[in-house]
C-alpha positions as CSV (number, residue, x, y, z in Angstrom):
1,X,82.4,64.5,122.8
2,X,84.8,63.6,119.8
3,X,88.2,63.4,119.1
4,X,87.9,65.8,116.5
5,X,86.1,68.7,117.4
6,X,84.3,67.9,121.2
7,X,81.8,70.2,121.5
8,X,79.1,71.1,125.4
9,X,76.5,72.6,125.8
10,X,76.1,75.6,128.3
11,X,73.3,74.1,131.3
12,X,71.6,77.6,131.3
13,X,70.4,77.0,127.8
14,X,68.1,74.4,129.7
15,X,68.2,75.5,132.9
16,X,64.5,76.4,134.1
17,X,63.0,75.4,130.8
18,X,63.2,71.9,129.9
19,X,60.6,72.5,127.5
20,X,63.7,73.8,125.3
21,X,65.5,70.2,125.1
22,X,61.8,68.5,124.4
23,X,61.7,71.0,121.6
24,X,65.3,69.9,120.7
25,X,64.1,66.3,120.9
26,X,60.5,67.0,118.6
27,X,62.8,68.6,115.7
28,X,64.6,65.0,115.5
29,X,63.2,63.7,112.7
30,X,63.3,67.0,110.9
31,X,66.7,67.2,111.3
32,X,67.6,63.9,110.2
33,X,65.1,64.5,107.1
34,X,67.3,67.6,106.6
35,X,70.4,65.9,106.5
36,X,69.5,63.0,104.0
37,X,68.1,65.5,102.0
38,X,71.4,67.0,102.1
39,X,73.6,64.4,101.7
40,X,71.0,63.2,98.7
41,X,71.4,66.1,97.1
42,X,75.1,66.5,97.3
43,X,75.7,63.1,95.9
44,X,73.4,64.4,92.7
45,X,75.8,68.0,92.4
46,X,72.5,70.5,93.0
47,X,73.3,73.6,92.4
48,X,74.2,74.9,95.4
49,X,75.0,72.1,97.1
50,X,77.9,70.7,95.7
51,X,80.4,72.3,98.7
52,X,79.3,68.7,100.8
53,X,81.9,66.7,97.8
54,X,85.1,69.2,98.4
55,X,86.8,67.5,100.9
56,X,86.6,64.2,98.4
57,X,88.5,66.6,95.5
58,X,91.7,66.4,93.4
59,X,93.9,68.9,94.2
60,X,96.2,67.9,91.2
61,X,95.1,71.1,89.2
62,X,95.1,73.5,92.1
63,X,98.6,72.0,93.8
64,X,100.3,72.9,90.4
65,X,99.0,76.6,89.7
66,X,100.3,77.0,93.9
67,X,103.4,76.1,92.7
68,X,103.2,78.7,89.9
69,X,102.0,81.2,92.3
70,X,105.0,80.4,95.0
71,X,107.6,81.5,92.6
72,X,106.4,85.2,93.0
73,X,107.5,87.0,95.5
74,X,104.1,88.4,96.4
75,X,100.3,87.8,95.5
76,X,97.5,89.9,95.4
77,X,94.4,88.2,95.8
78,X,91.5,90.6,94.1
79,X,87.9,89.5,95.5
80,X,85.6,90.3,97.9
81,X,82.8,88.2,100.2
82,X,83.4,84.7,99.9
83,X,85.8,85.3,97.2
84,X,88.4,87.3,99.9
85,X,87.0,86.0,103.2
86,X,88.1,82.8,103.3
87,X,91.8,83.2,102.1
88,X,91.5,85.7,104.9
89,X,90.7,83.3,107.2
90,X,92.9,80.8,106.4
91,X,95.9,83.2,106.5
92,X,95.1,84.6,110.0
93,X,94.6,80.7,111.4
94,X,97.4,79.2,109.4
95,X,100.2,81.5,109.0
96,X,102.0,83.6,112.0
97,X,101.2,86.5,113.0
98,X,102.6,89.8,110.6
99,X,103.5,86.9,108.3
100,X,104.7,89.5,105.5
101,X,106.9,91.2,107.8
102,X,109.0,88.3,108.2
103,X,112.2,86.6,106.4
104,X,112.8,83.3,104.7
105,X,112.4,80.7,106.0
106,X,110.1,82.1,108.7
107,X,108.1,83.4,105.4
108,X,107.5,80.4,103.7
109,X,105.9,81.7,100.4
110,X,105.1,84.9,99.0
111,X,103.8,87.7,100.7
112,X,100.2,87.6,100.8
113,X,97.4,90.7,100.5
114,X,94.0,91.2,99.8
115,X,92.4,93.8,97.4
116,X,88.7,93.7,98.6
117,X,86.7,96.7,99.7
118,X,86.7,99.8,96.6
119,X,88.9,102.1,99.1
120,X,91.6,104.0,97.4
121,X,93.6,104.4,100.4
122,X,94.0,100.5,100.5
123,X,94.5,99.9,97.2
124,X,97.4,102.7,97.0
125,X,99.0,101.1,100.1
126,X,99.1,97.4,98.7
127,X,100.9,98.6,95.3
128,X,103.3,100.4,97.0
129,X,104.1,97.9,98.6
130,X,104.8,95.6,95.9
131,X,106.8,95.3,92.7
132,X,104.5,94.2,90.0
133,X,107.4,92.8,88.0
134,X,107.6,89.5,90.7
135,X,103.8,90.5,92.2
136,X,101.2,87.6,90.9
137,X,97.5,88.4,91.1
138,X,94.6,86.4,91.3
139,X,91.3,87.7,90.5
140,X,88.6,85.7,91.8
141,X,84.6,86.3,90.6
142,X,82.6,83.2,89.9
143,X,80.0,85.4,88.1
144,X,82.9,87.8,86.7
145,X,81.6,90.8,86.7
146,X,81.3,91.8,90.6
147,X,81.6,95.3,90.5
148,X,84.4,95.9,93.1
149,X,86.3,92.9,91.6
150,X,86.1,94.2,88.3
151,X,86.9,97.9,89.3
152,X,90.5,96.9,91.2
153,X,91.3,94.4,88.5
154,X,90.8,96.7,85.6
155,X,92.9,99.2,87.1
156,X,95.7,96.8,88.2
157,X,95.9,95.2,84.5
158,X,96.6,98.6,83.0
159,X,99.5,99.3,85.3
160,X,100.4,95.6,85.1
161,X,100.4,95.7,81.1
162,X,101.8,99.4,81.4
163,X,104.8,98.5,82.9
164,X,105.1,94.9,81.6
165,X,103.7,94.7,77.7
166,X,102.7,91.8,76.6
167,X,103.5,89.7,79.3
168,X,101.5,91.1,81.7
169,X,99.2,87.8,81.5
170,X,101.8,86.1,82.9
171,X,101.2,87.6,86.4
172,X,97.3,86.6,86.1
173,X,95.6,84.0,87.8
174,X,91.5,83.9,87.1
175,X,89.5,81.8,89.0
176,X,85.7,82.3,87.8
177,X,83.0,80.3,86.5
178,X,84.2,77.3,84.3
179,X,82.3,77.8,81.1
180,X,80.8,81.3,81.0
181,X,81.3,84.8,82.2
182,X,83.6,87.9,81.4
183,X,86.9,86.7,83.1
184,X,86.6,83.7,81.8
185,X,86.4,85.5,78.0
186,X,89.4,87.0,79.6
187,X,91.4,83.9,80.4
188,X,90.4,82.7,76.8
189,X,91.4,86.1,75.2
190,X,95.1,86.1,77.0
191,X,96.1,82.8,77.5
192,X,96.8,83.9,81.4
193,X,96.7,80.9,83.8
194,X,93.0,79.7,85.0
195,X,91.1,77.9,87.3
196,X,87.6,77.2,87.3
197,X,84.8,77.2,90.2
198,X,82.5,74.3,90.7
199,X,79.2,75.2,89.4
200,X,77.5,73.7,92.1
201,X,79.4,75.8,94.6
202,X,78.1,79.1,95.8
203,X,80.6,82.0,96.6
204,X,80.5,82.0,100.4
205,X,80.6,77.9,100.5
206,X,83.7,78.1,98.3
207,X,86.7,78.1,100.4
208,X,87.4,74.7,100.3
209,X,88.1,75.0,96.5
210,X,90.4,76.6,94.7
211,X,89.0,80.1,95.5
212,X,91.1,79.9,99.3
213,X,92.7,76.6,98.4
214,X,95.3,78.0,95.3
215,X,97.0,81.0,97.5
216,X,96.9,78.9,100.8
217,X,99.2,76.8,99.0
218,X,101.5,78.9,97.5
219,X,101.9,80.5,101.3
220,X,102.6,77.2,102.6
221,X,99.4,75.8,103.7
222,X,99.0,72.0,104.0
223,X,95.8,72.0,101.9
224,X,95.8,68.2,101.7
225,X,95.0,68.5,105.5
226,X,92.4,70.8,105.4
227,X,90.6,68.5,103.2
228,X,92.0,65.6,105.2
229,X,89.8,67.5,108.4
230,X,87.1,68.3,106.7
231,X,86.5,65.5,105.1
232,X,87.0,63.4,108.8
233,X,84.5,65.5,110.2
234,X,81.7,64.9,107.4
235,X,83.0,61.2,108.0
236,X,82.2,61.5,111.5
237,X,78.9,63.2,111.1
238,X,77.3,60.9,108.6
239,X,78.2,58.0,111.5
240,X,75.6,60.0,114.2
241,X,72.6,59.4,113.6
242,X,71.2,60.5,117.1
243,X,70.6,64.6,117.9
244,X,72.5,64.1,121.5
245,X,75.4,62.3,119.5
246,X,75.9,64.4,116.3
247,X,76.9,68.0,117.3
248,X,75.7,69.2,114.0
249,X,72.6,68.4,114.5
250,X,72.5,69.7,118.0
251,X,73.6,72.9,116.9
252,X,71.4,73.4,114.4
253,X,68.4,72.6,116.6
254,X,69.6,74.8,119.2
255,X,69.6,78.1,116.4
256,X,66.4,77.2,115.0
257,X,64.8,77.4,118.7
258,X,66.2,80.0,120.1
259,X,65.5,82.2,117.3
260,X,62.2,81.0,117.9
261,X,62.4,82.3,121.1
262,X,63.8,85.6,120.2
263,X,67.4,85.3,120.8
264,X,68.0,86.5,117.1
265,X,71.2,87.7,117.4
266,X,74.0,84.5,117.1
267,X,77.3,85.8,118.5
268,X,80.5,83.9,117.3
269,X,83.2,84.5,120.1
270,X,86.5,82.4,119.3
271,X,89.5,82.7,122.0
272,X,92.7,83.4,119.9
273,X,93.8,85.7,117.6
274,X,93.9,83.0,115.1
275,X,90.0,82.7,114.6
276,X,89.5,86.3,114.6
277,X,88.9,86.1,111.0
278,X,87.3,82.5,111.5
279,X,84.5,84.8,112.9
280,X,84.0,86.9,110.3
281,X,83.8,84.1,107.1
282,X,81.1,82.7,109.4
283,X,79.0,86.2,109.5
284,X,79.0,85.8,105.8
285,X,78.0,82.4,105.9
286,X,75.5,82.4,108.3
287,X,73.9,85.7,107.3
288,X,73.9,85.6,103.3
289,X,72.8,81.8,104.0
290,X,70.3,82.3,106.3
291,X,68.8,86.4,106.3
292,X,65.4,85.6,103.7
293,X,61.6,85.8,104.7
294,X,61.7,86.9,107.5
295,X,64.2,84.5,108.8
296,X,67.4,84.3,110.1
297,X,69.2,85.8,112.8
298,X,72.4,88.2,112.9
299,X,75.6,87.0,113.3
300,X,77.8,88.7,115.4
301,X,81.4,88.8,115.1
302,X,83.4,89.0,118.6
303,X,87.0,87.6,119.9
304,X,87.7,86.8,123.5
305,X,89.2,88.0,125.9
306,X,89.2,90.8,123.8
307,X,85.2,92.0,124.3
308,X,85.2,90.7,127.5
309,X,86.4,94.2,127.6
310,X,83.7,96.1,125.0
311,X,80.6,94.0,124.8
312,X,80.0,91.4,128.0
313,X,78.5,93.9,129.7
314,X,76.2,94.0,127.3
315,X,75.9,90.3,127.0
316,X,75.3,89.7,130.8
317,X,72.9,92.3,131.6
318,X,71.3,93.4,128.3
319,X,68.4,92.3,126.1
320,X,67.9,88.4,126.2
321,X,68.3,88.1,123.0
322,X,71.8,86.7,122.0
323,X,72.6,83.0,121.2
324,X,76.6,83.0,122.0
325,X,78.8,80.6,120.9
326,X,82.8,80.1,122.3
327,X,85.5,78.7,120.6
328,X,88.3,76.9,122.6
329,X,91.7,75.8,122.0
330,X,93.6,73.0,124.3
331,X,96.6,73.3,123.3
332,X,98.4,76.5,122.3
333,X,102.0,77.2,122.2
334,X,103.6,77.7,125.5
335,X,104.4,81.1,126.8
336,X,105.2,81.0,130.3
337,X,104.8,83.5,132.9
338,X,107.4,84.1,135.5
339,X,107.9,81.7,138.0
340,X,108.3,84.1,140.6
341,X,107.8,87.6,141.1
342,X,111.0,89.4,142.8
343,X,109.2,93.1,143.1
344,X,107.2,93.4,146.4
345,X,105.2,95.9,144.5
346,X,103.9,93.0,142.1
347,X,103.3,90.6,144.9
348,X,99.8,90.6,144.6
349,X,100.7,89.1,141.1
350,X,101.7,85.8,142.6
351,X,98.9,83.8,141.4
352,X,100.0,84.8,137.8
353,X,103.4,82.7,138.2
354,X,104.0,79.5,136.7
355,X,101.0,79.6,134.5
356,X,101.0,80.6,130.5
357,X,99.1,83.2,128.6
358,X,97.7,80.1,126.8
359,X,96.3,78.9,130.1
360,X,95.1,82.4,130.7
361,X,93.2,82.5,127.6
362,X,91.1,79.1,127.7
363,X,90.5,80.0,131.9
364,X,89.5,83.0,130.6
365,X,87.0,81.4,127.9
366,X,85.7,78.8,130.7
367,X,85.3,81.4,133.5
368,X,82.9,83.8,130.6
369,X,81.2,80.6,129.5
370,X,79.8,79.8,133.3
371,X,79.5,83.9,134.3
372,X,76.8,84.2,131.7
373,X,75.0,80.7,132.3
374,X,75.0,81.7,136.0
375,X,73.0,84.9,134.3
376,X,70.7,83.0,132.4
377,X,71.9,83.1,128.7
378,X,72.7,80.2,126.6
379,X,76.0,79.7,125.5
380,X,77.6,77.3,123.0
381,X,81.0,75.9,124.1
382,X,82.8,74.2,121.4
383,X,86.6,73.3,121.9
384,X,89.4,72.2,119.1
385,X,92.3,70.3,120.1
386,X,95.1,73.0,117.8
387,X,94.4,75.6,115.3
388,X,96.2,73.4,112.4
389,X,95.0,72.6,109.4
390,X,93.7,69.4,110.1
391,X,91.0,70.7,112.8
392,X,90.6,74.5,110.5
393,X,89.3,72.2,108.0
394,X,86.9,70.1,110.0
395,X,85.4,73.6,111.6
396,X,84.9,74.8,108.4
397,X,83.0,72.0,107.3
398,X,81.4,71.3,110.5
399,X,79.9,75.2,110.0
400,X,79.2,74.9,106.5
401,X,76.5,71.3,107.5
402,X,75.0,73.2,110.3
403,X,74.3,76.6,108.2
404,X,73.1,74.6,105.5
405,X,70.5,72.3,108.3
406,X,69.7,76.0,110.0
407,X,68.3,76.6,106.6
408,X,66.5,74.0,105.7
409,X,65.0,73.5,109.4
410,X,63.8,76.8,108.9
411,X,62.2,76.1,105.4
412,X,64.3,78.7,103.2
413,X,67.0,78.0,100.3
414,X,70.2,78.4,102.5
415,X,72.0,78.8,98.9
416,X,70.7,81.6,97.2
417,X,71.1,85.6,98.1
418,X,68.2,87.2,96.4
419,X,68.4,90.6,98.6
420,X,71.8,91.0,97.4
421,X,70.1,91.8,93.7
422,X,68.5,94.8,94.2
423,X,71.2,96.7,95.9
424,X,73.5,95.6,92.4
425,X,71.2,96.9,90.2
426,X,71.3,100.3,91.9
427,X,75.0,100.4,92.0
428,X,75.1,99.2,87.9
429,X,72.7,102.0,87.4
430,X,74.4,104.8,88.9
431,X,77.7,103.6,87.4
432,X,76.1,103.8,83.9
433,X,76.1,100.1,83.2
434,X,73.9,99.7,80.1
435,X,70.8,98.5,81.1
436,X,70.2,99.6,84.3
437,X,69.2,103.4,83.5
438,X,65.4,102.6,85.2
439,X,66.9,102.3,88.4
440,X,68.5,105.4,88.9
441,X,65.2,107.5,89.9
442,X,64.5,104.5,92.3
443,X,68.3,104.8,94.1
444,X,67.2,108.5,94.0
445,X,63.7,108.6,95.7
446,X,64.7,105.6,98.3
447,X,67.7,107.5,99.1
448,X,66.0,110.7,99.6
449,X,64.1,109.1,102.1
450,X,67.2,108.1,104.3
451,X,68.4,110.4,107.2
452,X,71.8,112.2,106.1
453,X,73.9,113.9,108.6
454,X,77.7,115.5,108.1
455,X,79.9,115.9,110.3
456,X,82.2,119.4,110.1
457,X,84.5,120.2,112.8
């Protein structure tokens, strides 16, 4: 469909209900009231929507902290949701596989972890497998003060300063709110390197600024071309201005319906190991963007061929109730196969020879895509030339716009989280946080309600 990301339709989401494209076709000029309400509004910098200007940045500021941060020999990245997920993402798409395992110049830039989830078994394991002395870490909270971000940082700065003194702020990299907050009293305080979030920008929108943008860098991500994608792609979206010709709007129809319909499950099922974690920044996107009154549906993170293995079965012949999406690459590195098979044992292998695991992977992604059509459910086939930065870029843009017209199709703020509140205040209140104490006999008499089980062997 385009040169840039070409994206069809699976038939069976029409196939015996035409009713579904008419439908498709009626929420035209919603759509395109969506998008110039979007577009609008991101030329103005509403809060909230001012991810749609990222790809039009300067990376001036954040080029010259990565090349700060690439003098280290490691970095530890402290953040969590979309201050962790998409650095995550663009590690697993952009870098090789076990990239800290390997050697200059295979490594191109410091090793790279994440300190995300409060477990102390990960924690341990990423400081012992660093030397703070040559370890930078950036601590990334646009509100600064999220609890889990504040919890690892706290206790990494005393060992930092422990074992360093007073120049443990020179290992420090905040990136938080420009103007207000605790971290960025902190930056003040210590004169430790900064970098500021766009106001406008909401934490799982931000990956395209310097939250993901200042480590990818310093690893040796072409960030310039990630902008360069994504901002082609918004280029080539503001140029469609018919449903059938802008695959953004297309895409965002199709959710709205079939949620309608009560497929409220939307399954993201990239084939490569490089968009495994492509999958999981989108369940964040989609679900903090789009779970609110009522609304919504769940995202659901899978990776072919993988759970062609675990959940197709359940896809094929289970509830209706799934909207899947596949992911495609065309052109992968070459891995070839043998070209002929000497053991008469492994004769029946023939039809393996001569072909690569690449090829087996998008047959693999074709052949899934028409096995559940033939069954009736209504798949999404989108395909990218490469996993580069380039075409990451433009995905990741091309997912934010059709999240953010999702949202405002279905008449909810696809920028704000307010669930996400009350579960904080709980979790201040039984950490003692002044100013939380009258939440504590509510954690205690919701919880008592909750089914509790342990398992003893």
């Amino acid at each position: 469909m385009d040169e840039l990301l070409g994206m069809s339709i699976g038939g069976a989401i029409f196939s015996g209900n035409s009713s579904i494209e008419d439908e498709i076709d009626r929420l035209s000029i919603k759509i395109e009231e969506a998008d110039v309400h979007l577009r609008e509004k991101g030329r103005d910098d509403a809060d909230g929507y001012g991810w749609v200007n990222l790809p039009y940045q300067d990376l001036t500021k954040i080029i010259e902290t990565a090349d700060w941060l690439a003098r280290f020999d490691a970095i530890v990245q402290i953040g969590i949701g979309g201050s962790a997920l998409g650095n995550r993402m663009l590690v697993n798409a952009l870098l090789p596989p076990f990239y800290n395992e390997l050697e200059a110049p295979l490594r191109r830039g410091p090793r790279f972890y994440l300190l995300e989830n409060s477990d102390p078994a990960t924690a341990a394991a990423v400081l012992n497998r660093i030397d703070v002395s040559k370890t930078a870490f950036v601590v990334v909270s646009k509100s600064g003060s999220t609890t889990e971000t504040i919890a690892h940082f706290l206790w990494v700065w005393q060992i930092v300063r422990d074992k360093l003194g007073n120049k443990a702020q020179e290992h420090f990299l905040v990136i938080t709110d420009p103007k207000k907050g605790a971290l960025r009293k902190f930056a003040k305080a210590t004169g430790c390197r900064s970098l500021g979030i766009p106001e406008s920008v909401g934490g799982r929108y931000s990956v395209l600024t310097s939250v993901g943008l200042a480590t990818a860098a310093a690893v040796g991500i072409d960030i310039e071309k990630l902008l360069l994608g994504a901002r082609q792609m918004d280029q080539r979206l503001a140029m469609r201005q018919q449903i059938w010709e802008n695959p953004a709007w297309a895409l965002a129809a199709l959710n709205v319906i079939h949620a309608r319909l009560g497929r409220n499950m939307a399954v993201m099922m990239p084939y490569g190991d490089g968009l495994l974690a492509f999958a999981e920044w989108f369940a964040q996107l989609w679900g903090e963007s789009l779970g609110k009154n009522g609304f919504g549906t769940t995202p659901v993170r899978a990776l072919g061929a993988i759970d062609q293995h675990s959940q197709l079965q359940l896809y094929m012949e289970g509830p209706d109730d799934k909207l899947i999406t596949m992911i495609d690459v065309q052109n992968r590195p070459g891995f070839e196969l043998p070209r002929k098979i000497e053991d008469d044992v492994l004769r029946e292998f023939d039809f393996l020879c001569d072909k690569t695991l690449g090829d087996l992977l998008s047959i693999e992604a074709r052949s899934t895509a028409s096995a559940l059509i033939k069954a009736g459910k209504p798949v999404v086939y989108l395909k990218i030339p490469e996993i580069s930065e380039r075409y990451v870029g433009a995905l990741v843009f091309f997912y934010e716009y059709v999240t953010a017209l999702v949202g405002l199709l279905m008449d909810i703020n696809p920028f704000d989280q307010p669930g996400v509140e009350q579960g904080k205040r709980y979790i201040y209140s039984l950490m003692g946080r002044p100013g939380y104490q009258e939440y504590e006999s509510e954690v205690e008499k919701y919880f008592g309600i909750c089914s509790k089980f342990e398992i003893i062997v």
